[in-house]
C-alpha positions in Angstrom: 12.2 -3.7 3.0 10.5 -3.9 6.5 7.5 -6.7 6.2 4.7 -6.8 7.8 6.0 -8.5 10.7 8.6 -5.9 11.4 5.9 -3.5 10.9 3.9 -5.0 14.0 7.1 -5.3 16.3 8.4 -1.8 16.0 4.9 -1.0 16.9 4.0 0.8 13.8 0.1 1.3 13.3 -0.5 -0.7 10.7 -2.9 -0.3 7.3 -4.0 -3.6 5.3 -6.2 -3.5 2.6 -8.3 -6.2 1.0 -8.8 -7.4 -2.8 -10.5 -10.2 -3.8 -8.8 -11.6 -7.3 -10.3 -11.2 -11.0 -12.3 -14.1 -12.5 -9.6 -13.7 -15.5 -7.1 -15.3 -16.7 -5.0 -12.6 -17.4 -2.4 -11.7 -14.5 -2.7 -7.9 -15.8 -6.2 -8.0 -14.5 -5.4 -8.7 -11.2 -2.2 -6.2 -11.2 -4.5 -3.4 -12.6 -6.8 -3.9 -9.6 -4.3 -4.1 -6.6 -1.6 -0.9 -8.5 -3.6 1.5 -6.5 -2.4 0.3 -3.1 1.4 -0.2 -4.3 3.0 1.8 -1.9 0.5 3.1 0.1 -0.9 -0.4 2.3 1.8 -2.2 4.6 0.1 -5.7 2.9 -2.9 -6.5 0.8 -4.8 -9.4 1.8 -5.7 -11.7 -1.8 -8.9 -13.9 -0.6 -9.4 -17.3 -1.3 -12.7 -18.3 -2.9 -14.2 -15.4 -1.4 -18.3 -15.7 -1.2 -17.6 -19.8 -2.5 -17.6 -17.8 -5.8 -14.3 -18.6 -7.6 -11.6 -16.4 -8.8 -7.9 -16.8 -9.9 -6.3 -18.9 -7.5 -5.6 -16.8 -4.1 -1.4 -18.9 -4.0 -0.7 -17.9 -7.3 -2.4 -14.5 -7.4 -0.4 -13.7 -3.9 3.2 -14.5 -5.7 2.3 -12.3 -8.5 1.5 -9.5 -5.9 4.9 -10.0 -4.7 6.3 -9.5 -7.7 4.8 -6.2 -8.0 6.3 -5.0 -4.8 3.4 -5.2 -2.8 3.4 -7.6 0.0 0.7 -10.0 0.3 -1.7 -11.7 2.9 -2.5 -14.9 1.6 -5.8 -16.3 2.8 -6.2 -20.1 3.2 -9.2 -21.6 3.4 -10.1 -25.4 4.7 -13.0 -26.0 2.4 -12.0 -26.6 -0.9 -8.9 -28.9 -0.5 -7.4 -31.7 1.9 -4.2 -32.1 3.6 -2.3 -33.4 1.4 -3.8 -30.3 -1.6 -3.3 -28.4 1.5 0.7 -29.0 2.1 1.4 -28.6 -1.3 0.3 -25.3 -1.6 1.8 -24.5 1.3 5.1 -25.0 -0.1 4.2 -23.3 -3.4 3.3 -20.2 -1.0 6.7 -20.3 0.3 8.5 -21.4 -2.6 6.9 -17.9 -4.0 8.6 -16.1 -1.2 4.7 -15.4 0.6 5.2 -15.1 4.0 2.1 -14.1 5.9 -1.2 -16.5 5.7 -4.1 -15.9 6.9 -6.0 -18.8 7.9 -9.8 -19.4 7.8 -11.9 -21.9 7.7 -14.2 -20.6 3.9 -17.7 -20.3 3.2 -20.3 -22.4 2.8 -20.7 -23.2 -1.1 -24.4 -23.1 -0.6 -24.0 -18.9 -0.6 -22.3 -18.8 -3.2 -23.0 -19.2 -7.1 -22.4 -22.8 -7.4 -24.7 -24.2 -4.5 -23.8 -28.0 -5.8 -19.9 -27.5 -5.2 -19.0 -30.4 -2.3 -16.6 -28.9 0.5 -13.8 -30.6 1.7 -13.0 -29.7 5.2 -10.6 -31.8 6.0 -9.0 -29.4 8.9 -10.5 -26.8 10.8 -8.8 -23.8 11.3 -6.4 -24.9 14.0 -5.5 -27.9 12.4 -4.7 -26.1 9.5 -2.6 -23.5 11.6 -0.4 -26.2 13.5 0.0 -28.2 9.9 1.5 -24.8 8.8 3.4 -24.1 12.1 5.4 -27.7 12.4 5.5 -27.7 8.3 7.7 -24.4 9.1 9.3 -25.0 12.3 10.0 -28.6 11.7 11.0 -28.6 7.6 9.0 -31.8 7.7 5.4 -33.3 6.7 3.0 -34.2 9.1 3.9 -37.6 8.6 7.7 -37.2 8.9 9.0 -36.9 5.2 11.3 -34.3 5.2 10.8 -30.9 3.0 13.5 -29.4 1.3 14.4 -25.4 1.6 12.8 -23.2 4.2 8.9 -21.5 5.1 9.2 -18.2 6.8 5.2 -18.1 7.7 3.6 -15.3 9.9 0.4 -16.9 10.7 -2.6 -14.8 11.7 -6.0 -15.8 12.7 -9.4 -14.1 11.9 -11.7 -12.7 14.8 -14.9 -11.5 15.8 -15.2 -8.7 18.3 -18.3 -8.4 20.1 -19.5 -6.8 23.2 -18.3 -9.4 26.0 -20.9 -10.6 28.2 -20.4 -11.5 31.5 -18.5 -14.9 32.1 -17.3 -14.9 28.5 -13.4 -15.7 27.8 -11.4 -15.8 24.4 -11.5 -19.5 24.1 -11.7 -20.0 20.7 -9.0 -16.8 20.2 -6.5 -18.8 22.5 -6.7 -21.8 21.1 -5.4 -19.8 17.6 -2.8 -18.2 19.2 -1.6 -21.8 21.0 -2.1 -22.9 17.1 0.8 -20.6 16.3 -1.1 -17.5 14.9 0.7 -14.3 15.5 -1.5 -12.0 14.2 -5.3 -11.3 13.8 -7.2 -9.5 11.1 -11.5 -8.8 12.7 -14.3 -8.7 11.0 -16.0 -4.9 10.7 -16.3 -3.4 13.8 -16.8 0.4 13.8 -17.8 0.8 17.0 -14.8 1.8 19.2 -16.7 2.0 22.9 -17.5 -1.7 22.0 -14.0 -2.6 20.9 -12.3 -1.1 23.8 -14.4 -3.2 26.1 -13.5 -6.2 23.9 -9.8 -5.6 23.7 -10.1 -4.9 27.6 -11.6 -8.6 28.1 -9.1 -10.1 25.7 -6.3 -8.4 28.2 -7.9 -9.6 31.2 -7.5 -13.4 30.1 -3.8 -12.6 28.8 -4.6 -12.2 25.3 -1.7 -10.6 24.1 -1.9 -10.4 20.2 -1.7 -7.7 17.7 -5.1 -6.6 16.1 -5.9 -5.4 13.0 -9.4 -4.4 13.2 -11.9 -4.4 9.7 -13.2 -0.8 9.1 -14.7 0.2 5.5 -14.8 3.6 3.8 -18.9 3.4 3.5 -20.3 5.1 0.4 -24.1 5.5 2.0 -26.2 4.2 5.0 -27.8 2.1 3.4 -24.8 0.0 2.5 -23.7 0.1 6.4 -27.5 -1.4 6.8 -27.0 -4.0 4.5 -23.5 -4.7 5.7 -25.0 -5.2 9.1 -27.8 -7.3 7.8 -25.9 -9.5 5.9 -22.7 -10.0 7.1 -22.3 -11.8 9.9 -20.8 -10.5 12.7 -20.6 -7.0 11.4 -20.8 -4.3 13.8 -21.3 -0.6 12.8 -22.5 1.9 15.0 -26.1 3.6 15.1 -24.1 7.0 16.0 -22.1 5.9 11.9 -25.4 5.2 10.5 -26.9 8.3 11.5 -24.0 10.5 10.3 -24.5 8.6 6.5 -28.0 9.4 6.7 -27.6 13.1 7.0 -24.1 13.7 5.2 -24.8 15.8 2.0 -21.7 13.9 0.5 -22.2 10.2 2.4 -19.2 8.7 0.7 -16.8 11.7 1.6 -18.2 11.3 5.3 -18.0 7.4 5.1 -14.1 8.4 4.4 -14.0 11.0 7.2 -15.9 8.2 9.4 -12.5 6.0 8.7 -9.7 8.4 9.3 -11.5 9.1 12.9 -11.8 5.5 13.9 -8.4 5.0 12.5 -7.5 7.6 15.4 -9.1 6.5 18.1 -8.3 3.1 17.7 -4.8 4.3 18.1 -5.3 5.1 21.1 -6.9 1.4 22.4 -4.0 -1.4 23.9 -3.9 -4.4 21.8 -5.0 -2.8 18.3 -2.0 -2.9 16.1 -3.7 -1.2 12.9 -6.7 -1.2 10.4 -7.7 -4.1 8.0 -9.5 -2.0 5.2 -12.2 -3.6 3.2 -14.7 -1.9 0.5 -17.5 -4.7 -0.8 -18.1 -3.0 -4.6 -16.1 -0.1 -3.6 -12.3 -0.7 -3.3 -11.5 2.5 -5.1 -11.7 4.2 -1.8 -9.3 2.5 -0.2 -6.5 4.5 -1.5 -7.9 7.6 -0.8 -8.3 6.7 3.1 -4.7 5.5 3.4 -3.4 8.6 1.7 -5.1 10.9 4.0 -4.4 8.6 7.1 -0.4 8.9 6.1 -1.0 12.5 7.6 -2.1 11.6 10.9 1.6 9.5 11.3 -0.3 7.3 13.6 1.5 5.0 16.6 -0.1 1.6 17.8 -0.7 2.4 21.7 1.6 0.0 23.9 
């Protein structure tokens, strides 16, 4: 089977989804909740103490994606564990046969439901991506012991798109990419005049990475509102929020809304496909990748 990797180098336009894992201890729990997206997403990202709330563990709830036969995204966060927690579940992940991480750097325990919790924070994000990058190129520890068997990690990065000022360069996005990420996964940004002026800046300073930008199937306005509000860096068009407002049926037009963008953002250099995520309404996510099959969409060149 083609993974995601292949996926982005033959140029396919690519569809992730998003689920974050049960607070259960039963493995059915989490397979019940990612079986609608068997077959249908190229890879389902499994978050990692998503909201510093926690969940079944994001390394071992990625291997039993796996083997489901979906592939997984496993998202790696710096704030809970140290290096040495950190390189050991490294080679669980590829021990389980995970290939693609997706590294990030958590949130802050103080929003979530445990406001006491300490963080760790022992790397930041690109520390964390080079540990990962010489762990797999290297077959070694950071400090030289050696590591039996083989890591086959595609390492991707999370972004930010926003509407470039004047003077303003990628830095933080190159210094990822010289990291060893080879992918990127963007916050929401439904706003495509917006991202084709960002993508245009990133190709300006040499940027050359494939995108998978966050869109959401939006059940109402006032959920794109609060989306806007309160996550950050969240952009969703006034021209969206408008079309909620006055849509008899605002989660079938929230759908619509997604297979246009989807479309479009074809059509824009550097985006490589859609990361889909649905806060309280993951349901939906199905139903937009089974319409998008239709369009038979190619990443632009």
């Amino acid at each position: 089977m083609q993974t995601l990797q292949d996926k982005l180098n033959a140029g396919r336009f690519v569809i992730t989804a998003e689920i974050t894992p049960p607070v259960s201890f039963d493995a059915a729990d989490l397979i019940a909740k990612v079986a609608p997206l068997k077959g249908l997403a190229d890879a389902v990202n499994v978050t990692d103490g998503a909201g510093a709330r926690a969940h079944m563990g994001a390394v071992t709830a990625a291997g039993l994606l796996l083997g489901n036969g979906i592939e997984p995204i496993l998202q790696f966060t710096c704030r809970d564990r140290n290096r040495i927690a950190l390189q050991s579940d490294l080679m669980a992940a590829a021990a389980l046969g995970v290939r693609n991480l997706l590294m990030l750097k958590g949130d802050d325990p103080k929003q979530g439901d445990q406001p006491d919790a300490k963080p760790v924070f022992d790397l930041d994000t690109i520390g964390l991506t080079q540990m990962a990058a010489a762990m797999r190129d290297k077959g070694e520890l950071p400090h030289g012991r050696k590591v039996a068997g083989r890591a086959e990690f595609f390492l991707g990065a999370a972004d930010m798109p926003i509407d470039p000022p004047a003077g303003w360069e990628p830095k933080s996005l190159k210094g990822k990419i010289a990291a060893g990420c080879a992918f990127a996964q963007t916050q929401f940004c439904m706003d495509t005049a917006l991202l084709r002026r960002y993508t245009a800046r990133l190709a300006e300073h040499g940027v050359k990475l494939p995108m998978l930008i966050g869109i959401a199937p939006l059940r109402s306005a006032k959920s794109g509102r609060w989306m806007r509000e309160k996550l950050f860096g969240t952009i969703i068009s006034d021209a969206t929020i408008e079309r909620l407002e006055a849509a008899a049926d605002p989660a079938a037009e929230g759908r619509r809304i997604c297979l246009e963008l989807m479309q479009e953002m074809a059509t824009i250099p550097g985006v490589a496909g859609v990361h889909l995520m649905a806060p309280g309404n993951e349901a939906a996510i199905a139903d937009v990748i089974r319409d998008a099959a239709a369009l038979k969409l190619s990443a632009a060149k």
